[in-house]
Structures are given as C-alpha cells and as structure tokens.
C-alpha positions as a Markdown table, in Angstrom:
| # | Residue | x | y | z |
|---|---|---|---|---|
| 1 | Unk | 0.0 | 0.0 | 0.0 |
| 2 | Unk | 1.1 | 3.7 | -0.9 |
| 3 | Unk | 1.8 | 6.6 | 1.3 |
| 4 | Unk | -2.3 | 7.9 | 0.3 |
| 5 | Unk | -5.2 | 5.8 | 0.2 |
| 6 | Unk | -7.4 | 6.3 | -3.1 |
| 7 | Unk | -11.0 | 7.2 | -2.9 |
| 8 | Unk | -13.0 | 6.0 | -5.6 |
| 9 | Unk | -16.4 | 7.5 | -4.6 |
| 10 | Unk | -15.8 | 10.8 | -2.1 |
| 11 | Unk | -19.1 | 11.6 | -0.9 |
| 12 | Unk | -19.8 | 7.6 | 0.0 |
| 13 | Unk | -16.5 | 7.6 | 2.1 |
| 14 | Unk | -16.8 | 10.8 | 3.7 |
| 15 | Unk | -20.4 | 9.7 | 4.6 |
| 16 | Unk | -21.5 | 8.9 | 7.8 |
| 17 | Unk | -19.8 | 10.3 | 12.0 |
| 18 | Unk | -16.3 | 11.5 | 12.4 |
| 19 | Unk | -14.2 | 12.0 | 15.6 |
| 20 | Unk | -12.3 | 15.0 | 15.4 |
| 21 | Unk | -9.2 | 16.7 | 16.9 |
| 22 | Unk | -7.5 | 19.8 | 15.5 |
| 23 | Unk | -4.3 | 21.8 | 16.3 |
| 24 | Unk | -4.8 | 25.6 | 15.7 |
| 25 | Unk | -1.3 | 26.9 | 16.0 |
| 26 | Unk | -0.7 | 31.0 | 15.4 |
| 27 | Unk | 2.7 | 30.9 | 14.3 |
| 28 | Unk | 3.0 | 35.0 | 14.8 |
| 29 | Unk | 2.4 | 34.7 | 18.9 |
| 30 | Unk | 3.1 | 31.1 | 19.0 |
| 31 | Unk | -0.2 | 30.5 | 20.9 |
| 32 | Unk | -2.1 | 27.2 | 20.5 |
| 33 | Unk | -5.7 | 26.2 | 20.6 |
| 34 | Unk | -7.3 | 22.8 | 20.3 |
| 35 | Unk | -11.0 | 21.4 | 18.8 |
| 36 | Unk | -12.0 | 17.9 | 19.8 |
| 37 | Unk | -15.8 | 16.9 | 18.5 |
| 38 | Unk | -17.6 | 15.0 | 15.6 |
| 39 | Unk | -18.4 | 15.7 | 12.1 |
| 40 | Unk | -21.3 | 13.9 | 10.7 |
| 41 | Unk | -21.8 | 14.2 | 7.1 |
| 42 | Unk | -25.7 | 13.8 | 5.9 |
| 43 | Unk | -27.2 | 13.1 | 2.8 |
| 44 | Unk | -28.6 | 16.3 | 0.7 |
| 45 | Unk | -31.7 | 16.2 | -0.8 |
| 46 | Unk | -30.8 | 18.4 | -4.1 |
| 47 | Unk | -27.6 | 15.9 | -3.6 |
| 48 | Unk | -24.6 | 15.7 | -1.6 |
| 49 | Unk | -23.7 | 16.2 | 2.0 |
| 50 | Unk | -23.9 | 18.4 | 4.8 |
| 51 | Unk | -21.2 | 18.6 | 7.0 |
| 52 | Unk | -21.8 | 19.3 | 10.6 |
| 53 | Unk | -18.7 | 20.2 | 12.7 |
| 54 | Unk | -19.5 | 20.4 | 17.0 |
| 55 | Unk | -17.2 | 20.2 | 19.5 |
| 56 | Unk | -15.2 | 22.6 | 21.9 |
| 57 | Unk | -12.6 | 25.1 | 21.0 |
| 58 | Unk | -9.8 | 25.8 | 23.7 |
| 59 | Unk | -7.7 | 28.9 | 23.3 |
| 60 | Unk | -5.6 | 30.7 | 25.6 |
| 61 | Unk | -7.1 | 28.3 | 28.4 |
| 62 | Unk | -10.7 | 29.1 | 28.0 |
| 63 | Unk | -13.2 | 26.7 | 26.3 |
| 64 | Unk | -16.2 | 27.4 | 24.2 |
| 65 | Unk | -18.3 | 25.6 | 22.0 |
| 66 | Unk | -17.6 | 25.8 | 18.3 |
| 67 | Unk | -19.2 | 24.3 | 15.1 |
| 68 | Unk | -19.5 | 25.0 | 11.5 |
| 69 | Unk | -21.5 | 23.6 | 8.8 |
| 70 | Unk | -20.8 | 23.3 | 4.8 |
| 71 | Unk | -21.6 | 21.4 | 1.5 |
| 72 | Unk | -19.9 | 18.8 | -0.5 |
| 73 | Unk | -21.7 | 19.1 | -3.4 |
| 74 | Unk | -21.0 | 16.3 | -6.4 |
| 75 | Unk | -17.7 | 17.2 | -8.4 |
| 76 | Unk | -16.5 | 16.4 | -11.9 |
| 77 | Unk | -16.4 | 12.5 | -11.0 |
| 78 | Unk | -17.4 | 10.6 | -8.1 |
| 79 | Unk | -13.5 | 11.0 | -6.4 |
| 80 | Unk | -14.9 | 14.6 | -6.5 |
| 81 | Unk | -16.9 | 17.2 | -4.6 |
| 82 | Unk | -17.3 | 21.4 | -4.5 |
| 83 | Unk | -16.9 | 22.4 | -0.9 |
| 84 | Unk | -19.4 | 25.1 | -0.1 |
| 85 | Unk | -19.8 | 27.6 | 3.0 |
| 86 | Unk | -23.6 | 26.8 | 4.5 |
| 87 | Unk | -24.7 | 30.1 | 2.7 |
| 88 | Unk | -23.1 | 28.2 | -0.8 |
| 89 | Unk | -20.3 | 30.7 | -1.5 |
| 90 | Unk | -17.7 | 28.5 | -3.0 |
| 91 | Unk | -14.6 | 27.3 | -0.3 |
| 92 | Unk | -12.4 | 24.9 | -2.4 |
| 93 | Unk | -12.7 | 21.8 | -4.8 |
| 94 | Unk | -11.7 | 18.6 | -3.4 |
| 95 | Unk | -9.8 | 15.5 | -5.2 |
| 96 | Unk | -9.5 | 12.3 | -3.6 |
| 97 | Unk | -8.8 | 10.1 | -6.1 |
| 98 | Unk | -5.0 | 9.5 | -5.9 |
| 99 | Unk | -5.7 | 10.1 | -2.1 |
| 100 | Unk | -3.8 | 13.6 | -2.1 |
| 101 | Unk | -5.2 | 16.8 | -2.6 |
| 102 | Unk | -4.1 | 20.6 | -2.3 |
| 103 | Unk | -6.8 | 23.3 | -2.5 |
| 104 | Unk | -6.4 | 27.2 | -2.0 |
| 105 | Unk | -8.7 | 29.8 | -0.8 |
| 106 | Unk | -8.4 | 33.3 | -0.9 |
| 107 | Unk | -10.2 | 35.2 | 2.1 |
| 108 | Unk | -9.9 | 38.6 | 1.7 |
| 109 | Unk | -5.8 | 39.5 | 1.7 |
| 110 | Unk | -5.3 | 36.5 | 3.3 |
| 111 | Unk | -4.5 | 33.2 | 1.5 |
| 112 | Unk | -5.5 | 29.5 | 3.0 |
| 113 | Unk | -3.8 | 26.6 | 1.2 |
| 114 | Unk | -5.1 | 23.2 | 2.3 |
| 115 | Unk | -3.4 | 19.7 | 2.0 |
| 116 | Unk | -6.0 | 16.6 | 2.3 |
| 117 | Unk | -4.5 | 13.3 | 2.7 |
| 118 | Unk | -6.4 | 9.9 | 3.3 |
| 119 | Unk | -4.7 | 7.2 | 5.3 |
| 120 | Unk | -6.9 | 4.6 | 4.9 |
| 121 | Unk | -10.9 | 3.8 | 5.0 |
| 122 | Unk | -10.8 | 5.1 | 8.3 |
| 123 | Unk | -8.7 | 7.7 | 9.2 |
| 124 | Unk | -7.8 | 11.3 | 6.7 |
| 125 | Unk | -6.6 | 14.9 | 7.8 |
| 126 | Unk | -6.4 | 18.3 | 6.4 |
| 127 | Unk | -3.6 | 20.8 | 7.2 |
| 128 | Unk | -4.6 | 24.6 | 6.3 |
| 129 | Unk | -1.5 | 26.9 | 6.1 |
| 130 | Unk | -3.1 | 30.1 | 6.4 |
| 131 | Unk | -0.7 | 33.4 | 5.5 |
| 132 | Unk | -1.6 | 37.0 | 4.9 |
| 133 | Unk | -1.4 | 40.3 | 6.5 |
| 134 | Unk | -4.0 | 39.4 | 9.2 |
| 135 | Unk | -2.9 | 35.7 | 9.7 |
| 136 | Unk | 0.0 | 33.6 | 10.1 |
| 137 | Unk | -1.8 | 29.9 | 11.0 |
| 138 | Unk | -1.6 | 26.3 | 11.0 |
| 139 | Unk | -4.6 | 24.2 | 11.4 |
| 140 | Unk | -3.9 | 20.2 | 11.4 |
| 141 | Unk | -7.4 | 18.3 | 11.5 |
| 142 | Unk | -7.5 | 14.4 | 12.0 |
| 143 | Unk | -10.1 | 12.4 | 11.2 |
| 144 | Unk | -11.0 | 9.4 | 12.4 |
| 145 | Unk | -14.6 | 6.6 | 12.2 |
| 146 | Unk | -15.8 | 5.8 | 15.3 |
| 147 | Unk | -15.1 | 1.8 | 15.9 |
C-alpha cells in the first residue's frame, strides 16, 4: 500500500460520524488552541452532504463551544466534490482520487492553502497553512470513524 489511500467515490467515504481533533497553531504569537468533536456528514436532498462540525474550542485556556456547517456538493467524478460555505459561497474543490489533494482559498488579503491526505478507509486529515497580512496559522485536523 502507498503513502495515500485512493477514494473512488468521495461523498460515499466521507459519509457517515467522524471523531475529530484539530491543532490551531498562530505561528505570529506562537499560541495554540485545540477542537475535539464530531463531524457527521448527511445526505442532501438536491444531492450531496452536509457537513456538521460540533465540538469545543480551547484557546488561551478558555473553552467554548464551536461548530461549523458546509456542503460537499458532487464534483466532476465521483473521487470529487465542491466544498461550499452553508450560505453556498464556494470554499475549495476537493480530489480524492489519488488520495492527495491541495486546495487554496483566498479570504480577503489572506490566502488559505489546504493539503488533504487519506490514510486509509478510516482515518484522513487536512492541514490549512493560512498566511496573509491578518494571519499567520496552521490548522492540522484528524479524522477518524468511530469503531
């Protein structure tokens, strides 16, 4: 088996609960946060998922609840999807066919470059380098199924 794990279909393996724990380091102070919760991606009716983020954010030593919510919309082939923000402005593209994928997003002056990488039929990450004139960041998220 290769370093990446190719995904034939994307939406059918994202699919379904995820555990997940993400590193949010600001390179500029050097400070570090961490999110621990689940993602659960659901079945669109027009097609597609929605992906449902909840957990809890620490930063600085102080814990709050955080979650976000986006589309993965069907891409060019089934190893493919169009990320979408909930309110459908476009995010990124995603690839998963060779297992590998790098996607950018501009945000403002501010540019976010994201590597996806799938171990295996469980377990795939994404690390977001984020670098502009308001941000210096690097966001590692793991992925894991629930056994």
């Amino acid at each position: 088996m290769g370093e990446f794990w190719p995904v034939e279909d994307v939406l059918t393996y994202l699919g379904g609960n995820w555990r997940v724990e993400r590193t949010v380091r600001d390179l500029a102070s050097d400070a570090e946060g961490r999110f621990t919760g689940t993602t659960v991606f659901e079945p669109l009716e027009e097609g597609g998922l929605l992906h449902r983020e909840s957990g809890t954010f620490v930063w600085q030593g102080v814990a709050r609840p955080a979650e976000r919510t986006l589309r993965f919309l069907p891409g060019q082939g089934p190893g493919s999807a169009l990320v979408r923000f909930s309110d459908g402005r476009p995010f990124h593209d995603l690839d998963l066919t060779t297992g590998r994928y790098v996607a950018d997003h501009p945000c403002a002056a501010d540019l976010y470059r994201g590597e996806f990488t799938v171990r295996d039929e469980h377990h795939w990450r994404s690390v977001w380098r984020v670098r502009g004139p308001a941000k210096d960041l690097v966001l590692t998220t793991g992925y894991a199924r629930p056994i």
